[in-house]
C-alpha positions in Angstrom: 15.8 -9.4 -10.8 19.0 -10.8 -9.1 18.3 -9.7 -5.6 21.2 -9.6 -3.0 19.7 -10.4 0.8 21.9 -9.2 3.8 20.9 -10.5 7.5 24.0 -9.8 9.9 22.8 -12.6 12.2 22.2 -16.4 11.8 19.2 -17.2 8.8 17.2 -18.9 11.2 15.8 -19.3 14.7 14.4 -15.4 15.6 11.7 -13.5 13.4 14.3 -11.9 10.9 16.1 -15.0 10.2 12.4 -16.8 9.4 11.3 -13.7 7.2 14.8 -13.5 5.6 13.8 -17.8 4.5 10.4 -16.6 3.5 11.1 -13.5 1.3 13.6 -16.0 -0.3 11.3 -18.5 -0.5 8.6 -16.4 -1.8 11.2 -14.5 -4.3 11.9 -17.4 -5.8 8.8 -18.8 -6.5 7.9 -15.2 -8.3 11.1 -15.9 -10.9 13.5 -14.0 -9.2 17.3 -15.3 -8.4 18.7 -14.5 -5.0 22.0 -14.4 -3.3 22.3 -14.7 0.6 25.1 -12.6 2.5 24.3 -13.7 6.7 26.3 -13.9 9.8 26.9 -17.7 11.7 28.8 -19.5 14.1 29.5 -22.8 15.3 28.1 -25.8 13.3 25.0 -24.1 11.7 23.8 -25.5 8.1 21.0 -23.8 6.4 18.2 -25.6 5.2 20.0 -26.8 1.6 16.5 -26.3 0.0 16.6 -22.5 0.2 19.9 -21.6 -2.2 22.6 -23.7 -4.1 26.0 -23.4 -1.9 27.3 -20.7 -4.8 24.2 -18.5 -3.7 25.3 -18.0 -0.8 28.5 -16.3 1.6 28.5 -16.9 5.6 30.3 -14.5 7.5 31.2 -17.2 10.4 31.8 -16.0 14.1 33.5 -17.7 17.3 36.5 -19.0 14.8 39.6 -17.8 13.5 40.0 -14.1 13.0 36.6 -13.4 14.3 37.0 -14.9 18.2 34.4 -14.1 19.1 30.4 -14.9 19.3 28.4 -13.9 16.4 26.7 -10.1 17.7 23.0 -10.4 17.8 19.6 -7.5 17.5 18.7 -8.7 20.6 20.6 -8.7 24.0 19.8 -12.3 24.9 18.9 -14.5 21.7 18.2 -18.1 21.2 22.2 -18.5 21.2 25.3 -17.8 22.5 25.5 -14.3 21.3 28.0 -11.0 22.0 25.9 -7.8 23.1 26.8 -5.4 20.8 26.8 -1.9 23.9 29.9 -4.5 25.4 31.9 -4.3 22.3 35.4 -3.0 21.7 36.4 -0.9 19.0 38.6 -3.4 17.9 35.5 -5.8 17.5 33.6 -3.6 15.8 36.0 -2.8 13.4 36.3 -6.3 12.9 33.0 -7.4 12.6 32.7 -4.1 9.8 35.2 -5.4 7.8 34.2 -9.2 7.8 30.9 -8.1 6.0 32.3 -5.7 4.0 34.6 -8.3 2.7 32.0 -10.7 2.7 29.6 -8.1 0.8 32.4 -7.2 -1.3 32.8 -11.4 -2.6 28.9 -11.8 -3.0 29.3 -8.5 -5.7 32.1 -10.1 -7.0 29.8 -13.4 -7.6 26.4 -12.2 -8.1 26.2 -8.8 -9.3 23.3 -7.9 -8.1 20.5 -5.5 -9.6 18.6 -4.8 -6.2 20.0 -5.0 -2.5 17.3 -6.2 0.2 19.1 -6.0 3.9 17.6 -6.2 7.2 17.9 -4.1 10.5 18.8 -0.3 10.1 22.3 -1.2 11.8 26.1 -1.2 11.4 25.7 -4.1 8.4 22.5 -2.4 6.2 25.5 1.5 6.4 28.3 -1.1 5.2 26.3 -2.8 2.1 25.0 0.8 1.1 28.7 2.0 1.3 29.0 -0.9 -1.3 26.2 -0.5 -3.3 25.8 3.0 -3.6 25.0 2.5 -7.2 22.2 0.2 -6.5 18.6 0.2 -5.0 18.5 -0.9 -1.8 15.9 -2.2 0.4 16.1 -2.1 4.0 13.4 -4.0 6.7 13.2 -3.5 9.9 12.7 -5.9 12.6 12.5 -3.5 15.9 15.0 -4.7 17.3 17.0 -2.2 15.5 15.5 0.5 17.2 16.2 -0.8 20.5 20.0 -1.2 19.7 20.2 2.3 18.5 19.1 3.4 22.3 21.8 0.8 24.0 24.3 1.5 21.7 24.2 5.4 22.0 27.8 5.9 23.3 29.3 3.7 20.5 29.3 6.3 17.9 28.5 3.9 15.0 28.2 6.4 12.8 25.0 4.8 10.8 22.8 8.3 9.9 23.8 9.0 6.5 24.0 5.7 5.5 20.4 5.2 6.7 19.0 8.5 5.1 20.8 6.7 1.8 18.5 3.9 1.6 16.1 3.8 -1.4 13.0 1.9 0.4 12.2 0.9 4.1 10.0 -1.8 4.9 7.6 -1.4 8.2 6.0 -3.7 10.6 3.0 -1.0 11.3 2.2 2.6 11.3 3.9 3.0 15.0 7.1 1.5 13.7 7.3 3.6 10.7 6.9 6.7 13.3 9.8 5.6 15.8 11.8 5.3 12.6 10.7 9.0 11.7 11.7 10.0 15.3 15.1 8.6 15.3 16.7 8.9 12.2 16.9 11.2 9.0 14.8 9.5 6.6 12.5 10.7 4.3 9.2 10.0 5.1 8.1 8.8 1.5 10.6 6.4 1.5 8.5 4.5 4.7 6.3 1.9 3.6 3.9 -0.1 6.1 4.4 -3.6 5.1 3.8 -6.0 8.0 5.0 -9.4 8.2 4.1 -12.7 6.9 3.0 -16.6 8.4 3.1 -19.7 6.0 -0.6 -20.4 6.1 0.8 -23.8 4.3 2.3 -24.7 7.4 0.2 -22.7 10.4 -3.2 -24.1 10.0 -6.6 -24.9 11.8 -6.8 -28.9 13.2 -10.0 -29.6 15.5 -8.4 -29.0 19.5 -8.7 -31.8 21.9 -12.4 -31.5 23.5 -10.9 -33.3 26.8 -8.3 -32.8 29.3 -6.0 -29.6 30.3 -6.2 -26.6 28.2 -3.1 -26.4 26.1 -1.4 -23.4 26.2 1.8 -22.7 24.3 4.5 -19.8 24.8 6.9 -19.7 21.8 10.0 -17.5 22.1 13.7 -16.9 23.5 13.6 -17.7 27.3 14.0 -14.1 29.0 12.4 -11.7 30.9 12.1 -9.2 28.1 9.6 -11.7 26.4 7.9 -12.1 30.2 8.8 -15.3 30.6 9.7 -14.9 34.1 6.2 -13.2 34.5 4.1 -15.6 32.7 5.7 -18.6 35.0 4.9 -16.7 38.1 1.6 -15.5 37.4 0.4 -18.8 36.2 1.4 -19.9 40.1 -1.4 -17.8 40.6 -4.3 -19.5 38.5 -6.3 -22.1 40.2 -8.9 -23.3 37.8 -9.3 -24.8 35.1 -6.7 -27.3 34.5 -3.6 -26.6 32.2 -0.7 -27.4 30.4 2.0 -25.0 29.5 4.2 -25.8 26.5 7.2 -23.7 26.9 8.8 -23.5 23.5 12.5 -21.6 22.7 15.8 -21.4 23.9 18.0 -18.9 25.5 21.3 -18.1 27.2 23.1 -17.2 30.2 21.3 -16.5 33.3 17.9 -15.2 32.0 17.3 -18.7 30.9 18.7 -20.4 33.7 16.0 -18.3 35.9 13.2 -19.2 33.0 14.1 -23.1 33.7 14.4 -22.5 37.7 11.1 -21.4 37.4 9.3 -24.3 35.4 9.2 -26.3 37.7 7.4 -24.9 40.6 4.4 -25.3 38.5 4.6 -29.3 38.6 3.9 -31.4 35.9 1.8 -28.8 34.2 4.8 -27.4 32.5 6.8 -29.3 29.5 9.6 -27.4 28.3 10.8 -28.2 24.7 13.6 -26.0 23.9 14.2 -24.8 20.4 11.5 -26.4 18.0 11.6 -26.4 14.1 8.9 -24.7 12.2 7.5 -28.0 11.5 7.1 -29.2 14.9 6.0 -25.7 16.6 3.0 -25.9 14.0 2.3 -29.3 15.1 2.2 -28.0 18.7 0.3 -25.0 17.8 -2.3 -27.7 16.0 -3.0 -29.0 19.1 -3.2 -26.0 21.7 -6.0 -23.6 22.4 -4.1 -21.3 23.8 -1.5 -19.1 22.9 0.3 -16.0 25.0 3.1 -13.8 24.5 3.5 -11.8 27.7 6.2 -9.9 26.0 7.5 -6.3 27.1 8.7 -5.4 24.1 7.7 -6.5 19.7 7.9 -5.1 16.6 5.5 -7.6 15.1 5.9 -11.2 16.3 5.1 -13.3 13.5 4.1 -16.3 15.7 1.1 -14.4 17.0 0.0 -15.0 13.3 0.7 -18.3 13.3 -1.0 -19.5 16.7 -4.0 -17.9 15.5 -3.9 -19.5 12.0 -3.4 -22.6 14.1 -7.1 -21.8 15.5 -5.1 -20.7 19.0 -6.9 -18.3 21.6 -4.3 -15.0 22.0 -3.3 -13.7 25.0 -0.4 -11.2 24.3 0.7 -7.5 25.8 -0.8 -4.6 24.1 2.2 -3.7 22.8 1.8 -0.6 20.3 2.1 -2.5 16.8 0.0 -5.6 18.2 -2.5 -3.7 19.4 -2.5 -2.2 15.8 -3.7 -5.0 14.3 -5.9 -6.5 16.8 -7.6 -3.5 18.4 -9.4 -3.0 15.1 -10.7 -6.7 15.1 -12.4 -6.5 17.6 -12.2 -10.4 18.2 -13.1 -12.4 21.2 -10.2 -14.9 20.2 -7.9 -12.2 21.3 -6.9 -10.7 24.6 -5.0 -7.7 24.8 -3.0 -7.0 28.5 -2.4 -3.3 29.0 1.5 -2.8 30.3 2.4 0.2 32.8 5.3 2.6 31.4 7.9 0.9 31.6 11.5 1.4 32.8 14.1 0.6 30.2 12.2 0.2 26.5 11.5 -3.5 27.7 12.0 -3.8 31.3 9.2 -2.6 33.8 9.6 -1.1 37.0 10.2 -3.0 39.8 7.5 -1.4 42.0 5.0 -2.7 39.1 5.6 -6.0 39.2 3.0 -7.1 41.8 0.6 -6.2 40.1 1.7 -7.1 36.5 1.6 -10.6 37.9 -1.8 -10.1 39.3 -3.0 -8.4 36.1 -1.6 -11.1 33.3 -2.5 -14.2 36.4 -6.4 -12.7 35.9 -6.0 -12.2 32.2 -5.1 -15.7 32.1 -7.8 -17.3 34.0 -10.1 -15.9 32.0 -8.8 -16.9 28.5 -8.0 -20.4 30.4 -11.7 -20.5 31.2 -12.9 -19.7 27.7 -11.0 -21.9 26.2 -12.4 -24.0 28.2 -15.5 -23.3 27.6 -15.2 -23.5 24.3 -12.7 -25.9 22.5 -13.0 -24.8 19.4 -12.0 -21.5 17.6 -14.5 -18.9 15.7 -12.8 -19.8 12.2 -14.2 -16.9 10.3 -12.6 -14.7 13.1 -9.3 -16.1 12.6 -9.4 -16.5 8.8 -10.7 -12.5 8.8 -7.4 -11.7 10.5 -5.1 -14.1 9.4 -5.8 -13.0 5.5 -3.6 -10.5 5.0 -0.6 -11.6 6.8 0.2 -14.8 4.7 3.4 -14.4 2.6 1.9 -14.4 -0.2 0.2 -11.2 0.5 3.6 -9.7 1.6 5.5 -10.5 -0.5 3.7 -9.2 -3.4 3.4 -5.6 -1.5 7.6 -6.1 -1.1 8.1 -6.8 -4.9 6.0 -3.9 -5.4 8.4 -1.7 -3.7 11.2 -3.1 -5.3 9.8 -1.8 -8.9 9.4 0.7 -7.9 13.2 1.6 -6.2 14.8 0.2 -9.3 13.6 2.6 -11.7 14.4 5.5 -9.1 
């Protein structure tokens, strides 16, 4: 098949931009061709293995007509970013009609059998405008879901186009139910797919037997991830010794508070900033920890590929983590139970106290195993890891896309 692939936000750097690379990556491999439509700004270059230069049409932000910084799913991303619940009308006319144009070229070029967007948001409604002739595939990150609520007084005007789409792809059974709670889509057309982790890249290395635990914290730099939490609670842990790698980037004043923080823990904290794929796997490689103190996920991929790595998990028990990893069962995971919270990632105020005591005892107990025991229970790991590789996913994706084309 031809496949067109629509990401309204940069093709790298946060979960959808890896999995948009992947299901490329992976699409290719299986014989299909593929065309990339994707929002970017500033001086970005895409890795020039993934598509010839024809194969591909950038929407490009902060220049020219569009002055402004490229919107992203999230409120604070790993770059300058505009929030979409500040924009003007004006803007978001403008940002519609840079992708429709954009969408409008790549039909032009390609003309594509099978659209595969991502995020059930203002971009996915344009391209099935476009395409109504076509099947088209949406996925949905979860962040999506979270705009929808910020957004509410914007009157996007996204339903129908949504109840239009052929197939959507799920991160987990609790996803596919928010989806069923906010919008008009037909039920049947929800598919529980999961995500993917390049087990080529994300694997087991023996962990240093001596010296500080390493733990690693992978993500954007702000307090909806709990990086703010994780920095202060760690204050709290006074045995055994440690090292946190604090891996990511973020904007504005959420990661100015992140790097404030850092260093009242000494020289147990390196921070790295943003880190290729490459060298996060190397770091993974060589921690035994891993935590993700996050206050809101759909499914983070990375928790896949820090346990690949052979990495303890410490992580929230947010509801589509604790999908996968209540029904382990496995001692290389910890699950930290969250209070209701606030805002649909913020916690109350009142909470915090104890949050911090909570996830500072969590940690000296997943410290002290680790400790205990430097190396990981491999069958553990490979019995979870096995089917989230790509691979796997991929081949339930191309599944789904048979079966929409003949619809």
């Amino acid at each position: 098949m031809k496949i067109l692939h629509i990401l309204s936000q940069m093709p790298d750097f946060t979960g959808s931009g890896k999995t948009v690379q992947a299901i490329i990556r992976q699409s290719s491999a299986r014989g299909h061709e593929n065309f990339l439509v994707a929002g970017i700004q500033d001086n970005f270059k895409l890795d020039p293995s993934l598509l010839p230069p024809d194969h591909i049409e950038f929407v490009r932000f902060n220049h020219g007509w569009l002055d402004f910084r490229l919107p992203g799913m999230s409120d604070v991303m790993p770059y300058p970013s505009t929030v979409f619940s500040s924009m003007n009308k004006d803007q978001l006319c403008r940002y519609e009609t840079a992708f429709r144009q954009a969408l409008q070229r790549a039909q032009k070029k390609f003309c594509p059998d099978l659209i595969h967007t991502h995020h059930l948001w203002i971009v996915s409604k344009t391209a099935r405008q476009i395409f109504h002739d076509l099947p088209m595939v949406t996925s949905c990150h979860g962040t999506c879901l979270r705009q929808h609520v910020l957004c509410a007084g914007l009157n996007l005007a996204i339903e129908d186009a949504m109840a239009d789409i052929d197939a959507v792809l799920c991160l987990s059974r609790h996803q596919r139910q928010q989806i069923m709670d906010i919008h008009r889509i037909d039920p049947e057309k929800l598919h529980v797919v999961g995500a993917g982790f390049e087990k080529e890249l994300f694997y087991f290395e023996p962990k240093p037997e001596k010296g500080p635990v390493q733990i690693v914290y992978a993500g954007k730099l702000s307090r909806a991830k709990g990086v703010p939490w994780l920095l202060a609670a760690l204050k709290k842990v006074t045995g055994p010794d440690y090292c946190l790698h604090l891996a990511g980037a973020g904007t504005g004043r959420e990661k100015e508070e992140c790097l404030a923080l850092a260093p009242d823990l000494g020289g147990r904290v390196t921070v790295h900033g943003p880190l290729s794929h490459e060298s996060l796997a190397r770091l993974l490689r060589g921690a035994h920890l891993f935590v993700l103190p996050s206050f809101f996920e759909g499914l983070p991929l990375v928790l896949m590929e820090a346990l690949s790595s052979g990495c303890r998990i410490l992580t929230t028990a947010l509801p589509g983590t604790r999908e996968i990893f209540e029904e382990t069962r496995s001692g290389m995971v910890n699950l930290l139970e969250l209070p209701a919270l606030e805002t649909v990632d913020t916690p109350f105020q009142k909470d915090m106290p104890a949050l911090e005591q909570a996830l500072a005892h969590a940690l000296k107990i997943s410290i002290t195993k680790a400790d205990q025991n430097r190396q990981p229970d491999l069958d553990q790991v490979n019995r979870i890891t096995c089917a989230y590789t790509w691979e796997g996913i991929f081949s339930k994706m191309e599944e789904i896309y048979k079966k929409v084309a003949v619809l």
